[in-house]
C-alpha positions in Angstrom: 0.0 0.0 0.0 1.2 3.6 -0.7 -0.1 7.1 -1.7 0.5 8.2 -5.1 -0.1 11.6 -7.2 -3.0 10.4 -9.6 -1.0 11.0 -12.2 1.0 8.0 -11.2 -1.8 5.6 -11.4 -1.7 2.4 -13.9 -4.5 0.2 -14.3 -3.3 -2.4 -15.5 -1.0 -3.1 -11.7 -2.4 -0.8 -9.5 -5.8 -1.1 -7.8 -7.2 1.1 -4.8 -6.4 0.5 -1.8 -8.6 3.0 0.9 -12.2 4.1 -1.1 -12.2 7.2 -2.9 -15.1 9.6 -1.8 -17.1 12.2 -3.0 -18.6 15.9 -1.6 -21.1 14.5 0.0 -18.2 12.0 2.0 -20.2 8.9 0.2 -18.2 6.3 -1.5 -17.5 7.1 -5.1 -15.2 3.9 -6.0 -14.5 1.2 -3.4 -11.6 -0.5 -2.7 -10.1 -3.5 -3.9 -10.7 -2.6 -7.8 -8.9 -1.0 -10.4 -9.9 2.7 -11.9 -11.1 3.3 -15.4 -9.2 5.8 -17.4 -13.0 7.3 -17.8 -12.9 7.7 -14.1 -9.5 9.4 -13.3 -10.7 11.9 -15.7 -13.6 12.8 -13.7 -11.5 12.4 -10.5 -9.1 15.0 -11.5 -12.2 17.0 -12.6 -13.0 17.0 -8.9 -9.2 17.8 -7.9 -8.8 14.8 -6.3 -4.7 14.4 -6.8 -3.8 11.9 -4.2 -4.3 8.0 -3.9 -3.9 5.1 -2.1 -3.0 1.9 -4.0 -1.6 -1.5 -3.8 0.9 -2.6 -6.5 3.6 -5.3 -6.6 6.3 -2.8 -5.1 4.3 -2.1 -2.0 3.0 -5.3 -1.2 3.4 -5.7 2.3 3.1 -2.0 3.6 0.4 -2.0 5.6 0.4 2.1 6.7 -0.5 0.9 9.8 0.8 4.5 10.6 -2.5 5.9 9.5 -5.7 6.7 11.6 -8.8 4.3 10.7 -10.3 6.3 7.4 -13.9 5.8 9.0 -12.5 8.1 12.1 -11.3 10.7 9.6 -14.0 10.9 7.7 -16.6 11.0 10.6 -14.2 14.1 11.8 -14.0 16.0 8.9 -17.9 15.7 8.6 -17.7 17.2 12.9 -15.5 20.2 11.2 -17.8 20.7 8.2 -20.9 20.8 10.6 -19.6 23.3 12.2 -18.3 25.3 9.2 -22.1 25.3 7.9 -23.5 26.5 11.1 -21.7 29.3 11.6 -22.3 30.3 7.9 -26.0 30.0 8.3 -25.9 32.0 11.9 -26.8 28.5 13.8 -26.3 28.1 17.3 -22.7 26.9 17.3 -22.4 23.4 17.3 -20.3 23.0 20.6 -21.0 18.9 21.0 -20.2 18.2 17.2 -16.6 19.9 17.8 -16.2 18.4 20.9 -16.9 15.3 19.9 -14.2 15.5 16.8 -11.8 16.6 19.5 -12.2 13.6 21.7 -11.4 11.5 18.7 -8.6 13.2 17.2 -7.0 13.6 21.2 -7.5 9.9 21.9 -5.9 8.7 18.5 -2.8 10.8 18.7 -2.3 9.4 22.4 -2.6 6.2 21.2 -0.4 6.0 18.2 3.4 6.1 18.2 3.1 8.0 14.9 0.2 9.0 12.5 0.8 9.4 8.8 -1.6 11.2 7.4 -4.2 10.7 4.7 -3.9 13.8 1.8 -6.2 16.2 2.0 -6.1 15.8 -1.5 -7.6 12.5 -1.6 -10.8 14.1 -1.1 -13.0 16.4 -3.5 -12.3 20.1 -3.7 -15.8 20.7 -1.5 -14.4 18.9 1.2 -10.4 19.7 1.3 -10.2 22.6 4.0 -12.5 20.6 6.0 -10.2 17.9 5.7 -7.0 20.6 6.0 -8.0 21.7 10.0 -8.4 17.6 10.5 -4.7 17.2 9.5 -3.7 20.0 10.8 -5.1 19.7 14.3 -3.7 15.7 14.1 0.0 17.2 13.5 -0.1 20.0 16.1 -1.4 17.2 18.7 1.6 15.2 17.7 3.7 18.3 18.2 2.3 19.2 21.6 2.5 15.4 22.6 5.7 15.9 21.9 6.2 18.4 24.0 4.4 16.9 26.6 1.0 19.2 27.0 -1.4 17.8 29.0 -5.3 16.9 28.5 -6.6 20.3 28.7 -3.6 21.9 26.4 -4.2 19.4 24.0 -8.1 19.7 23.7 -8.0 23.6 23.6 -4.9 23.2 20.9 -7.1 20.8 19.0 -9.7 23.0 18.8 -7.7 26.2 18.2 -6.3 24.0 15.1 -9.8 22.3 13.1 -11.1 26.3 13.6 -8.3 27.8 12.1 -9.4 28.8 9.3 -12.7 29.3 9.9 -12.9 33.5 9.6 -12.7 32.6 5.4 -15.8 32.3 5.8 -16.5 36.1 6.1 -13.1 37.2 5.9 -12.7 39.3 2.6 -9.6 38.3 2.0 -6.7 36.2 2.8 -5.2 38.3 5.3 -8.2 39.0 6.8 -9.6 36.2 7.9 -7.3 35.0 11.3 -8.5 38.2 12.5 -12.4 37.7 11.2 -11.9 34.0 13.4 -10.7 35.5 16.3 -14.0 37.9 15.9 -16.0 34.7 15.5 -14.5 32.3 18.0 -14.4 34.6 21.2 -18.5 35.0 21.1 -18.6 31.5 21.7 -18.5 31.1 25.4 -17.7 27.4 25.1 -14.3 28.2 23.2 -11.6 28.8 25.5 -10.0 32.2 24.5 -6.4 30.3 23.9 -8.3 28.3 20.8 -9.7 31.6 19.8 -6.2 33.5 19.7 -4.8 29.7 17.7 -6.9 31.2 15.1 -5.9 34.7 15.2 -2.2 34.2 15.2 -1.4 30.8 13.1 0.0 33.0 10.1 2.5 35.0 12.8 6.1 34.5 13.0 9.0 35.3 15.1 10.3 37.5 13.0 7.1 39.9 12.8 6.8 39.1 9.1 3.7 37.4 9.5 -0.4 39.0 9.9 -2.3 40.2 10.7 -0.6 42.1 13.2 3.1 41.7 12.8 3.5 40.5 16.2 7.2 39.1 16.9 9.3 37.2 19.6 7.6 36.0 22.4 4.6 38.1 22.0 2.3 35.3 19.8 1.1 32.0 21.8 3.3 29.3 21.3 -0.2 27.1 20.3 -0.6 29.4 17.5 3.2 28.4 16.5 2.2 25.2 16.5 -0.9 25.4 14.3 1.3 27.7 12.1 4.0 24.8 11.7 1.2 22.0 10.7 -0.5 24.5 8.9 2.4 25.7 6.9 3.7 21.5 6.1 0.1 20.4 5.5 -0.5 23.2 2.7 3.3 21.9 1.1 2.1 18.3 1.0 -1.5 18.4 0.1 -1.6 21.6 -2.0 1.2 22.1 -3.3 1.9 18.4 -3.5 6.0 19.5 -2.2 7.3 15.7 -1.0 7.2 14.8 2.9 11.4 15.3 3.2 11.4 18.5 1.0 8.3 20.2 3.3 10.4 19.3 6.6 13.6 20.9 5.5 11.9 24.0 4.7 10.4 24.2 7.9 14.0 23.4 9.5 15.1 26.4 8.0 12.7 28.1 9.3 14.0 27.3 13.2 14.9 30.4 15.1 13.5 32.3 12.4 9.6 31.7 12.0 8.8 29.6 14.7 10.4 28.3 18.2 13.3 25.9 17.7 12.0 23.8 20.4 8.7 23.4 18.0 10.8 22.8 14.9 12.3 20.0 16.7 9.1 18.9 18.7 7.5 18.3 14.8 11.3 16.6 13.4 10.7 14.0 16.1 7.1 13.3 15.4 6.9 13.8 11.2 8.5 10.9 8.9 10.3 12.8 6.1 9.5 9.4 4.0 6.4 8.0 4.8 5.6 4.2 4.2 5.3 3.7 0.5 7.5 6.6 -0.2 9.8 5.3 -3.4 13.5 6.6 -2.7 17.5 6.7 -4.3 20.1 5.7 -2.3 23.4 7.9 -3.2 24.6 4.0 -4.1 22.5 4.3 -7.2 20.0 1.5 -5.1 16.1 2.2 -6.1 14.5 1.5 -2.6 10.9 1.6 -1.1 9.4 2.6 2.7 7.9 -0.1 4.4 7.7 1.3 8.1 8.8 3.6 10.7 11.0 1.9 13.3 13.2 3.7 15.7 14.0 7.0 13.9 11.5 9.1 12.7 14.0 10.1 9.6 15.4 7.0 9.1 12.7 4.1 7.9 12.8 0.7 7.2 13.0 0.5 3.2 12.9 -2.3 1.0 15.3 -2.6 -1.9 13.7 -3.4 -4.9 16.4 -5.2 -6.9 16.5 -7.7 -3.8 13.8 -7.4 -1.3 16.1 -7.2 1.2 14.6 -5.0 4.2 17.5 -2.5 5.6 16.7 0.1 8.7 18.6 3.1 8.0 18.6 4.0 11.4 21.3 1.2 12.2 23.3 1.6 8.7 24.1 5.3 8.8 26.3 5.0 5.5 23.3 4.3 3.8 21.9 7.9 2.6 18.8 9.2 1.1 19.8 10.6 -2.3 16.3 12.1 -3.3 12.3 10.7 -4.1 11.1 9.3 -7.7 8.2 8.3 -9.4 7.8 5.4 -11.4 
């Protein structure tokens, strides 16, 4: 098993391996079957770029790494609910978020690692609902990390799947962290610490960021966090950037946009080559991922000319020369 761009996909040895949905969050192909050309055609038409497939290369990968798709998709619906009932002036829908809380906190606690599904492996209709669900599961891994409790982590959690929620009468990009702020702190059920998570995710140390500028120590280390899963999540899903490519850019960024001690918090808890991820050694070796082990940065691959299974994390000679397609 491994996630592919779609234009990657063969028919003829690749068939899916997780369901591809549709807007509504209904199944649109199952899994276990192979995808007419007819079909990717209307998949891209929907800007669905991202699968996940079994082929001869990745047999054995489980991605065990990921979160139960089900779970995912029943949180994504929590974050559109809410999404919808604050456009239509609702009542906000405090138990629906709370509920998607519960379930994203509990499955970070309980998993070593999560890999993400792509955002992108959804319809356009549904991708920033499925953007805060990513991005809240990497800033809980971050603040796991750094060892936040049960309160921190809910009201990070919910700072994170509301992020982006003043686009909806924000009138332009720059204006909506301070249009969710304006939302968020009329709810009396939303601690003001989520509320300021959305104000300040697009802040940076450096006082380059909006809306306000704000530098140093004066922006909420939460909002740093959101801003780091934020920031990798929009590389990976739209802007398809590889894994290892997104995390050096935000290494760069240590000391100078965000808190070193976050930078390092999300090196720890973010595989740079996720299972299925196709690499070259420097050797000239073609290789594939088939787990995270020890090291978050240096997998378990498989090379393909042999099968033979090698952990880079206990032959540190072996290097990653780059990512390919094929």
């Amino acid at each position: 098993m491994r996630i592919i761009h779609i234009s990657e996909y063969k028919q003829d040895t690749m068939e899916l391996a997780k369901p591809v949905y549709d807007g509504k969050r209904r199944i649109l192909l199952a899994a276990g079957r192979s995808i007419h050309p007819m079909y990717i055609d209307r998949l891209k038409a929907m800007k669905i770029s991202s699968l996940i497939v079994e082929d001869v290369e990745s047999t054995g990968i489980t991605l065990e790494e990921m979160m139960d798709m089900p779970t995912w998709m029943d949180a994504i619906e929590g974050v559109q609910q809410v999404f919808e009932g604050v456009a239509s002036n609702k009542p906000f829908p405090v138990a629906v978020l709370q509920k998607a809380v519960r379930k994203l906190v509990m499955e970070v606690k309980s998993r070593r690692i999560i890999v993400l599904f792509p955002s992108s492996s959804l319809p356009e209709e549904l991708f920033e609902y499925a953007h805060a669900v990513n991005v809240a599961l990497l800033s809980l891994q971050i603040g796991k990390q750094m060892q936040y409790n049960d309160l921190q982590l809910h009201d990070l959690a919910v700072g994170c799947l509301l992020h982006d929620i003043g686009k909806l009468s924000a009138g332009d990009e720059k204006g909506h962290p301070e249009a969710g702020f304006a939302t968020l702190r009329k709810v009396r059920e939303v601690n003001l610490v989520s509320a300021h998570v959305a104000y300040q995710h697009h802040e940076t140390l450096d006082g380059k960021g909006y809306p306000r500028g704000i530098a140093g120590k004066d922006f909420l280390e939460f909002a740093q966090v959101c801003g780091v899963a934020n920031l990798f999540e929009n590389l990976v899903s739209r802007d398809n950037v590889p894994p290892h490519e997104a995390v050096e850019r935000l290494m760069a960024m240590s000391g100078v946009a965000y808190l070193p001690s976050i930078i390092d918090a999300f090196v720890r808890n973010v595989p740079s080559y996720p299972p299925g991820t196709k690499i070259k050694l420097r050797d000239g070796e073609a290789a594939i991922v088939t787990r995270i082990h020890t090291h978050m940065q240096r997998p378990v691959i498989r090379l393909l000319s042999t099968n033979e299974e090698i952990s880079l994390a206990d032959h540190p000679t072996v290097i990653v020369e780059g990512v390919f397609q094929a």
